[in-house]
C-alpha positions as CSV (number, residue, x, y, z in Angstrom):
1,X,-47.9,-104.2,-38.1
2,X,-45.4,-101.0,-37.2
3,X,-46.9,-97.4,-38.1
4,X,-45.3,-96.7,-41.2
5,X,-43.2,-94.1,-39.7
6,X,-41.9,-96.5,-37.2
7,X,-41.5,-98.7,-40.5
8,X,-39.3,-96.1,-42.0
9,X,-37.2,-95.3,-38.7
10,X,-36.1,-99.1,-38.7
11,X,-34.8,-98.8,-42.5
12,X,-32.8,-95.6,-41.7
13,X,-31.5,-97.7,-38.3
14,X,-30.4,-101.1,-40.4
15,X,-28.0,-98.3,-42.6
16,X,-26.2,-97.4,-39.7
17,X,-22.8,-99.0,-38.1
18,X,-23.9,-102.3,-37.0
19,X,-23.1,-102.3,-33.5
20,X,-24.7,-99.1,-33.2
21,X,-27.7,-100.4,-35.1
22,X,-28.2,-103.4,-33.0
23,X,-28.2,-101.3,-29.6
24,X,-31.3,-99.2,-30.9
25,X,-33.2,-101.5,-32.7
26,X,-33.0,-103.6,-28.9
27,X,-34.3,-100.4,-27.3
28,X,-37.3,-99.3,-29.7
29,X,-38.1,-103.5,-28.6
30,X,-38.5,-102.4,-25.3
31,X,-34.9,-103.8,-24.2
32,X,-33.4,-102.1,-21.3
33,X,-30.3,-100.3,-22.3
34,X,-27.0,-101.2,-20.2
35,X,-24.4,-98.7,-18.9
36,X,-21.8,-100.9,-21.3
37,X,-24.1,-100.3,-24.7
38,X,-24.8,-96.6,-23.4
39,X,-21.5,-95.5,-23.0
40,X,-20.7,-97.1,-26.6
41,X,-23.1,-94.6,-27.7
42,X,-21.3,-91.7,-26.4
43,X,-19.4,-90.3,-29.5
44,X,-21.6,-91.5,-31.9
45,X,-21.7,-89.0,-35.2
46,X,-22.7,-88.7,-38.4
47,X,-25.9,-90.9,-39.4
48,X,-25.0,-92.9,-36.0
49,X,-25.8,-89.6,-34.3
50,X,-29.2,-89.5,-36.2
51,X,-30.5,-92.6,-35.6
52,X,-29.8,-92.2,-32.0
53,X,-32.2,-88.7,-31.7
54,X,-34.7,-90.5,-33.9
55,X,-34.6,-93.4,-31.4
56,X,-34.9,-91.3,-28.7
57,X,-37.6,-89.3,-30.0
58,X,-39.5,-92.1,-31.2
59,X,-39.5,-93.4,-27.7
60,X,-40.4,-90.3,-26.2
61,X,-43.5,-90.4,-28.4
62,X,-44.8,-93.5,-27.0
63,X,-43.6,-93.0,-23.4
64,X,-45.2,-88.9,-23.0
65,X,-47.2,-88.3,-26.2
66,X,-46.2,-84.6,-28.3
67,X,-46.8,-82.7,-25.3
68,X,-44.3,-80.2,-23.9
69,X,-44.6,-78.3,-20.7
70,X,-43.4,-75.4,-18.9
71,X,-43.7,-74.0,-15.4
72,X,-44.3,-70.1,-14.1
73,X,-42.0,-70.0,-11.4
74,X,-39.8,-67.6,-10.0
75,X,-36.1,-68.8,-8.6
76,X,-35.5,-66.9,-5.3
77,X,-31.3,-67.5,-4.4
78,X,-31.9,-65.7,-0.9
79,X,-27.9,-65.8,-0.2
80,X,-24.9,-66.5,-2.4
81,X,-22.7,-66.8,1.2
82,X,-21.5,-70.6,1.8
83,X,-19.5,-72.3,3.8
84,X,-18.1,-74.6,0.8
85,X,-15.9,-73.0,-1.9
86,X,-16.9,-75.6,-4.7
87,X,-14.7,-75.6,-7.5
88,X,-17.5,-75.6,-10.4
89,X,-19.4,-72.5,-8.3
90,X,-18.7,-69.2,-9.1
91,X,-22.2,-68.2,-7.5
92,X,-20.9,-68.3,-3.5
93,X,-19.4,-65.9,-1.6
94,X,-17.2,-66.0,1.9
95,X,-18.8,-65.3,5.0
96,X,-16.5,-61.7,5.1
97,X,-16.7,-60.8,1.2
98,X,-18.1,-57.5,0.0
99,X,-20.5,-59.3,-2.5
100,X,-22.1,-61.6,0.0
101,X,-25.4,-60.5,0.0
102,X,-28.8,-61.9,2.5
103,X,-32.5,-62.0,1.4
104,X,-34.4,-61.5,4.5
105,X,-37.8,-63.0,5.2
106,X,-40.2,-60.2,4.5
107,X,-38.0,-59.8,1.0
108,X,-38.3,-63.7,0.3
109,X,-42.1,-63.4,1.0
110,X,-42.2,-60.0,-1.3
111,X,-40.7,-62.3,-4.1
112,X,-43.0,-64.7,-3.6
113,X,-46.1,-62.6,-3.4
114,X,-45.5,-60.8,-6.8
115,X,-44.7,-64.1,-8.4
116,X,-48.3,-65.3,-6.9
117,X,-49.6,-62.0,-8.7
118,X,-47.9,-62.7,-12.4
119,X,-49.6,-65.8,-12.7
120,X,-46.5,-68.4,-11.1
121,X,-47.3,-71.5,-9.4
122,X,-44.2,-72.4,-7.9
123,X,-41.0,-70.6,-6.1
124,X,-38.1,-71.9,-6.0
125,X,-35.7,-72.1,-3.1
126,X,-32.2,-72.6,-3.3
127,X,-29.0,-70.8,-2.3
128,X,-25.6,-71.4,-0.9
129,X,-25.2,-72.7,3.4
130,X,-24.9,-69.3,5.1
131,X,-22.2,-70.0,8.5
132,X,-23.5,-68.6,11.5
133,X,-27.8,-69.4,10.9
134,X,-30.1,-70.2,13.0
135,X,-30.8,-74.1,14.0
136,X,-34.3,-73.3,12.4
137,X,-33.6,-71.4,9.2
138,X,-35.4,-73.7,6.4
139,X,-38.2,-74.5,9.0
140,X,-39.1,-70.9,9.4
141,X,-38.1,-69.6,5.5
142,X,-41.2,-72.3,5.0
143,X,-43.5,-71.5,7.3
144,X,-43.4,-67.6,6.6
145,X,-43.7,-68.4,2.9
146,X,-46.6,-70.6,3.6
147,X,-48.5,-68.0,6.0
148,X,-48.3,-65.4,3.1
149,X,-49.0,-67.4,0.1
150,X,-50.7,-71.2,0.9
151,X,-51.5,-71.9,-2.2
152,X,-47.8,-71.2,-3.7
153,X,-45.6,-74.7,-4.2
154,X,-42.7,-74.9,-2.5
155,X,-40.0,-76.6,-4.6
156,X,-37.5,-75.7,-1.8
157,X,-33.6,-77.4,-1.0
158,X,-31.4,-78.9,-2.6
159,X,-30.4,-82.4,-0.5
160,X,-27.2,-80.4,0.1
161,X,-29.2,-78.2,2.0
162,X,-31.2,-80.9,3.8
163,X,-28.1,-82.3,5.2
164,X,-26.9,-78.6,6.6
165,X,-29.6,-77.8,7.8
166,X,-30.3,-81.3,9.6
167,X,-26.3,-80.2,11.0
168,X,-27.5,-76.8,12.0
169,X,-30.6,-78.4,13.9
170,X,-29.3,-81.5,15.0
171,X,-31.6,-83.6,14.5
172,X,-31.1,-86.8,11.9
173,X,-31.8,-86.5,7.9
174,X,-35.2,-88.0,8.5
175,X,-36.2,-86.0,11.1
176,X,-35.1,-83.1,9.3
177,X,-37.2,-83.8,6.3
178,X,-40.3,-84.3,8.5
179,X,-40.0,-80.6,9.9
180,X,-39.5,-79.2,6.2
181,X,-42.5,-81.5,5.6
182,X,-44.5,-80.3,8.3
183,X,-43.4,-76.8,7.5
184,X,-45.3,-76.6,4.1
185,X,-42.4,-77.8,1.8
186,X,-44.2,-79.7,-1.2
187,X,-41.4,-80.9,-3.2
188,X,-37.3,-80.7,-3.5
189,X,-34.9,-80.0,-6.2
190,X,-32.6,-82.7,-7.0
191,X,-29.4,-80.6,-7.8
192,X,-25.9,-81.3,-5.9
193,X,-25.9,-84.0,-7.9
194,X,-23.2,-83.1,-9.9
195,X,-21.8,-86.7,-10.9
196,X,-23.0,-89.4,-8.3
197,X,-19.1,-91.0,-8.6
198,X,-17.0,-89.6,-5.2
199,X,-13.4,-89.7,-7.5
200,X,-15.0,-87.3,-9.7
201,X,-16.9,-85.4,-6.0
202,X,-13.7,-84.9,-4.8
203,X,-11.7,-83.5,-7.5
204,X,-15.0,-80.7,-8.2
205,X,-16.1,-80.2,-4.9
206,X,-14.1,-81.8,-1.9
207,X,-15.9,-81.9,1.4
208,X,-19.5,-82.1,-0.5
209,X,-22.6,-84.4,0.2
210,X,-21.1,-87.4,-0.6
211,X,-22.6,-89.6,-3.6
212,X,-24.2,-92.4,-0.5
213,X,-25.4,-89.1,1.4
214,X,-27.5,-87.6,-1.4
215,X,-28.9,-90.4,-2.7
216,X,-30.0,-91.0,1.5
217,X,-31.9,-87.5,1.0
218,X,-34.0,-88.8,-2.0
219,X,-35.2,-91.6,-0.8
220,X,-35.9,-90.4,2.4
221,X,-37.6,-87.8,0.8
222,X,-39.3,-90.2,-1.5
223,X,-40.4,-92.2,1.3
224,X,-42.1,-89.6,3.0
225,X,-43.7,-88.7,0.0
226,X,-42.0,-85.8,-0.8
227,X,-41.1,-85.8,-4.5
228,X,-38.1,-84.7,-6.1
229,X,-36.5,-83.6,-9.4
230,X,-33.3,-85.3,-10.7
231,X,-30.1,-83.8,-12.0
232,X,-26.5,-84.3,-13.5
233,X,-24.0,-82.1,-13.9
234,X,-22.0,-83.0,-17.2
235,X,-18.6,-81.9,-19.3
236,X,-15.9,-80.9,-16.9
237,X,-14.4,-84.3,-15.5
238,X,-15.8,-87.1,-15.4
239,X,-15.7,-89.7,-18.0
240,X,-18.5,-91.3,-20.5
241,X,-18.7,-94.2,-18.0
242,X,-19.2,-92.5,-14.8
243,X,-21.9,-90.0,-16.7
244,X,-24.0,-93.5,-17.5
245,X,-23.7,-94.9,-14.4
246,X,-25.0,-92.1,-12.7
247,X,-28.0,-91.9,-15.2
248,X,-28.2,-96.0,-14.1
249,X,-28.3,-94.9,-10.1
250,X,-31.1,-92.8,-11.0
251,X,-33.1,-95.3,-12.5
252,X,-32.3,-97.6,-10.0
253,X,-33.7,-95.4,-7.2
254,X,-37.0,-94.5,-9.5
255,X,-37.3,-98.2,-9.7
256,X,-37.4,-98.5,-5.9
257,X,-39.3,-95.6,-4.8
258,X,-41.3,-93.6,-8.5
259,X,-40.4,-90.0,-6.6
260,X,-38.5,-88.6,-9.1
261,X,-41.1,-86.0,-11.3
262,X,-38.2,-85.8,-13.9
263,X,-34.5,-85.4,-15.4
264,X,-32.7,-82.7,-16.1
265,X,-29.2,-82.8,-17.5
266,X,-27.2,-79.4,-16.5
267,X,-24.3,-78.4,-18.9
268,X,-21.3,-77.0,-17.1
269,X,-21.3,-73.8,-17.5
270,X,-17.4,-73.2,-17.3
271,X,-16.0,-69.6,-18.2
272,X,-16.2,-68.3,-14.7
273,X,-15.7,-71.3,-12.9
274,X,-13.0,-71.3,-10.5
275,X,-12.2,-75.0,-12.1
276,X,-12.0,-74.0,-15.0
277,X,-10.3,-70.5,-14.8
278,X,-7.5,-72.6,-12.6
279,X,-7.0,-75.6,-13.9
280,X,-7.9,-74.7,-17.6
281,X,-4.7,-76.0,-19.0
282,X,-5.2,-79.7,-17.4
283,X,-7.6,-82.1,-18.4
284,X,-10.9,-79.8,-17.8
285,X,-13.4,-79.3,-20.7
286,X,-15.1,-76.2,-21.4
287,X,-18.5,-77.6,-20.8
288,X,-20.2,-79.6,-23.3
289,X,-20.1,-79.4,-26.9
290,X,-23.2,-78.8,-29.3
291,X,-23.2,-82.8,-29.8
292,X,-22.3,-83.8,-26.5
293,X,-25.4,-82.3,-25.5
294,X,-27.5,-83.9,-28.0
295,X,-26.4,-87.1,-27.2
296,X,-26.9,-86.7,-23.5
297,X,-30.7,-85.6,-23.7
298,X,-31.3,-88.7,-26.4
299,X,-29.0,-91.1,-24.0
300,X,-31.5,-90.2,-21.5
301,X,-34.6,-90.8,-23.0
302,X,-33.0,-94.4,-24.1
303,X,-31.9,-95.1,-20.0
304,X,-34.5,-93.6,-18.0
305,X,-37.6,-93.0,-20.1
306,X,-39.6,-96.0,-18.6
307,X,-39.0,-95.2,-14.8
308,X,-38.4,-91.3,-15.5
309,X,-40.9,-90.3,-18.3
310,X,-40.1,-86.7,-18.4
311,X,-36.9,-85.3,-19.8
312,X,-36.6,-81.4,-19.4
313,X,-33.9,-79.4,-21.2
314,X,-32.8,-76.2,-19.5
315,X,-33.3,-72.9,-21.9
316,X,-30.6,-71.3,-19.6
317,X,-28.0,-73.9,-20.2
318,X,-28.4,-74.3,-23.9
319,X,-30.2,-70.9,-25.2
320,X,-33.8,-71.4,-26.2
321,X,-32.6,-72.4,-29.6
322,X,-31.0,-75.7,-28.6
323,X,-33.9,-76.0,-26.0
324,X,-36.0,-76.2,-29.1
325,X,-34.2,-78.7,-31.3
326,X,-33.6,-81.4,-28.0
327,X,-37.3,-81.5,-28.3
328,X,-36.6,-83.5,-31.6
329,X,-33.9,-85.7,-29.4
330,X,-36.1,-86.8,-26.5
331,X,-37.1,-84.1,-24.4
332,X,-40.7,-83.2,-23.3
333,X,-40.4,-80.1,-21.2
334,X,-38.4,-77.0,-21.2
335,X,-38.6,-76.0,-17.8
336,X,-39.6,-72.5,-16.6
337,X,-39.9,-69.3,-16.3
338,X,-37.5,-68.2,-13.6
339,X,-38.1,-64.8,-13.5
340,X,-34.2,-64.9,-11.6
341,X,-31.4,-66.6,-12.3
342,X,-28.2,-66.7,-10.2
343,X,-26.2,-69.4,-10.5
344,X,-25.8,-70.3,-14.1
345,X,-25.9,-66.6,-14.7
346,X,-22.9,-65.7,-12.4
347,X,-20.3,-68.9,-14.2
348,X,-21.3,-67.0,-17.3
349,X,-24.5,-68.4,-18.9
350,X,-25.9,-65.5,-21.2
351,X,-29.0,-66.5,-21.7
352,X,-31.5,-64.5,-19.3
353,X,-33.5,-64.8,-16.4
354,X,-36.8,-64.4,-17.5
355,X,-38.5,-66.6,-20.4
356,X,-42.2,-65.4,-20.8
357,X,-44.8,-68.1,-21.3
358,X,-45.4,-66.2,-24.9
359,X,-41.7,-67.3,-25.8
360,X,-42.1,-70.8,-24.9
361,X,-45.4,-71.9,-26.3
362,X,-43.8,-70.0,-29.9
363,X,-40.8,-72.5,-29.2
364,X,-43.3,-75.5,-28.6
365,X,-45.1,-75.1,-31.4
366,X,-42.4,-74.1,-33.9
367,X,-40.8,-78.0,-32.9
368,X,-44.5,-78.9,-33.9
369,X,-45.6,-80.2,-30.6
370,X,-48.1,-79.2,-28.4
371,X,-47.5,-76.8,-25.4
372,X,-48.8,-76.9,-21.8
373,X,-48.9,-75.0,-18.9
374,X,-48.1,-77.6,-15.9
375,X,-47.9,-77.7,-12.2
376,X,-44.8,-78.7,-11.0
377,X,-45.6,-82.7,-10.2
378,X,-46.6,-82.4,-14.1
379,X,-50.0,-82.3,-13.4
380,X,-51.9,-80.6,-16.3
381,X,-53.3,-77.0,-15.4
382,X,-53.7,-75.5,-19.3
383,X,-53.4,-76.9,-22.3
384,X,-53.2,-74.5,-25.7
385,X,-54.4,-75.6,-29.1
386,X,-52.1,-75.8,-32.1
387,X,-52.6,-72.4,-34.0
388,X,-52.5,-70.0,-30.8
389,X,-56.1,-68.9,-30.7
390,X,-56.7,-69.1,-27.3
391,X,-53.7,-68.4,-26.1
392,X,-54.1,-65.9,-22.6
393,X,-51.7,-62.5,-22.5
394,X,-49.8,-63.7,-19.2
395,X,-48.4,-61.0,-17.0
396,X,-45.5,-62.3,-17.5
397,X,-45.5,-61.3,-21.4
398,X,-45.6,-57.5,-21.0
399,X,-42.7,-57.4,-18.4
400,X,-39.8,-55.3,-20.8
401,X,-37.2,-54.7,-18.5
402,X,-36.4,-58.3,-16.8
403,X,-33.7,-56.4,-14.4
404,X,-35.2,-53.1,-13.6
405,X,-38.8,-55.8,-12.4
406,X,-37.3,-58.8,-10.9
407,X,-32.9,-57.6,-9.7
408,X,-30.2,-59.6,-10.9
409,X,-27.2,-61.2,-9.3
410,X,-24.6,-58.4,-10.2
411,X,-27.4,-55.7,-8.8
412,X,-27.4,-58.0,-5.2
413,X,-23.7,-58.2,-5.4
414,X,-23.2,-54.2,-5.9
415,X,-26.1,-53.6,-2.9
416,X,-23.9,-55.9,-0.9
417,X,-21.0,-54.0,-1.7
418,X,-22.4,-50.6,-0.7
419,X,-23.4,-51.7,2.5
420,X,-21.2,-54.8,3.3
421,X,-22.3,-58.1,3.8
422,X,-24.0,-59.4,7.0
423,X,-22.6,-61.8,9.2
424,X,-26.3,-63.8,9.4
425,X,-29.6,-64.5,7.6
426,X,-31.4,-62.6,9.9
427,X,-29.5,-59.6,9.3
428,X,-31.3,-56.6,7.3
429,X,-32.7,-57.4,3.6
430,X,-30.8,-56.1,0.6
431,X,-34.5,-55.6,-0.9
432,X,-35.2,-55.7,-4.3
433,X,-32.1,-54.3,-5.9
């Protein structure tokens, strides 16, 4: 016999469109939903639109429970110089432009360090592929991270990143990852995905890891047992179809290898984006809409929620308000802290850098779930009861002024400015702007 609220969900679900209706009753069986019935879902409104979130967050319950985690982490974006000029990225720089600015080591380590001291478990390592570097630059970012702070997790390189710096070494993909491996790097972020569809790779970002290449890194990665995180990119070009089968290439791979700790579904963020900004009159969308996002987070759970449990919606995409509510469409985590943000902040997100752990258990709770402070493989490392009691004062909660603590990309650009970019990652630090 169904819970009664299960009971309920399957009324609401027969008063829906029937084709519609049939697709989710075959998923809350267990039934494993085709790229043909999830694409048919992709503009579904009204009471359809309903029934899918319900769905998904019905599924969610039984797949990860009413829990909801967070990470403290700090981003660290040591360059915004690249040798690619992708057309989604307003973030990189040229090699000879006045805003290309360098993190040095002892300033990556100085990052890393105070994050250690406000309570983060994790830094994050990403930034653009600086010309002109050393054959051993990730190696020995690593290994000075590692010397100054053991204990920190290194969620380090995006499989972009993995394939230049295999290029700037020499050395094949796998032996590249073995080094990084050796080198202290715990696990990697899963962005470049972007769309896994080459049409739609070479119309955004020509020249890019291709969609064979990056999926090459994972499970090479996943194979040494190097976990990663899993991304798309969504609402510029690519078409309903192409967004499902690259949410079914995913599972696929999870299937395979289980290295995937998650999904996180990345709004374009469009209104400084060189795409956008230049071909704004063709068929380019302006990011996302309210619904489109919605349905991509519930779409999600219904695809990948058996292989790929947790679903993590990102604050600095959608505003902590929508974070909130796609905890009601089949999410289970809203990400971290940050503490820095470059990338969505510099194609015009507006929603911060910093989101204190105060902030996000309030959001948690207020969705009437429970919150929890995790590592970043999702193991458990606090969990909070439902009124608040115990809840600690983090550092990370009296921190006022997020900028005049932690920089921010258009105080790194300025510094660059006043004392022109370097021509190499070795060159002196920017410091803390």
């Amino acid at each position: 016999m169904s819970p009664p609220d299960v009971d309920d969900l399957e009324r609401h679900l027969s008063a829906l469109t029937p084709a519609v209706s049939r697709t989710l009753f075959a998923c809350l069986q267990g039934r494993e939903l085709s790229v043909a019935d999830a694409v048919s879902l992709c503009e579904v409104t009204g009471r359809d639109l309903h029934g899918l979130t319900a769905v998904a967050d019905e599924l969610r319950r039984r797949q990860c429970g009413d829990d909801v985690g967070y990470v403290i982490n700090r981003n660290i974006n040591f360059t915004n110089v690249c040798t690619m000029s992708c057309k989604f990225c307003a973030f990189s720089r040229t090699r000879r432009s006045e805003e290309g600015y360098y993190l040095d080591v002892d300033e990556i380590v100085r990052r890393t360090l105070e994050a250690q001291a406000l309570g983060a478990t994790e830094v994050c390592l990403q930034a653009g592929l600086p010309p002109e570097a050393p054959p051993d630059l990730y190696e020995s970012l690593l290994r000075a991270l590692k010397q100054a702070a053991p204990a920190m997790h290194a969620h380090a390189f995006s499989p972009e990143e993995v394939k230049y710096g295999a290029s700037l070494a020499g050395v094949s993909i796998g032996e590249h990852l073995q080094t990084l491996a050796d080198a202290g790097l715990d696990t990697l972020p899963g962005t470049s995905a972007e769309i896994l569809d080459d049409d739609v790779r070479r119309r955004i970002a020509g020249g890019r890891i291709t969609t064979a290449e990056w999926l090459d890194v994972v499970q090479r990665a996943h194979r040494l047992g190097l976990r990663t995180t899993s991304t798309i990119m969504y609402g510029h070009l690519e078409s309903h179809a192409e967004r499902m089968q690259h949410l079914a290439l995913l599972r696929s791979v999870q299937k395979e290898t289980g290295g995937f700790t998650e999904f996180v579904p990345l709004s374009f963020v469009h209104s400084e984006a060189p795409l956008f900004m230049q071909e704004m009159a063709r068929e380019v969308r302006p990011g996302p809409t309210g619904n489109d996002v919605i349905r991509m987070i519930a779409l999600s759970r219904l695809m990948l929620g058996e292989t790929i449990r947790n679903i993590q919606t990102s604050w600095v995409k959608e505003g902590l308000r929508q974070a909130q509510w796609l905890l009601s469409c089949g999410a289970n985590d809203l990400g971290g802290t940050l503490m820095n943000e470059s990338i969505s902040t510099s194609a015009g997100a507006s929603h911060g850098q910093l989101m204190r752990p105060a902030e996000l258990r309030r959001a948690i709770r207020d969705a009437g779930r429970s919150p929890v402070q995790r590592d970043t493989r999702y193991g458990v490392l606090q969990r909070f009861s439902a009124d608040g009691a115990d809840d600690p004062r983090e550092p990370l909660d009296d921190v006022q002024d997020v900028e005049a603590r932690f920089g921010s990309y258009v105080q790194l650009t300025r510094a660059a400015r006043e004392r022109r970019a370097p021509t190499a990652p070795a060159a002196p630090a920017a410091g803390r702007p």
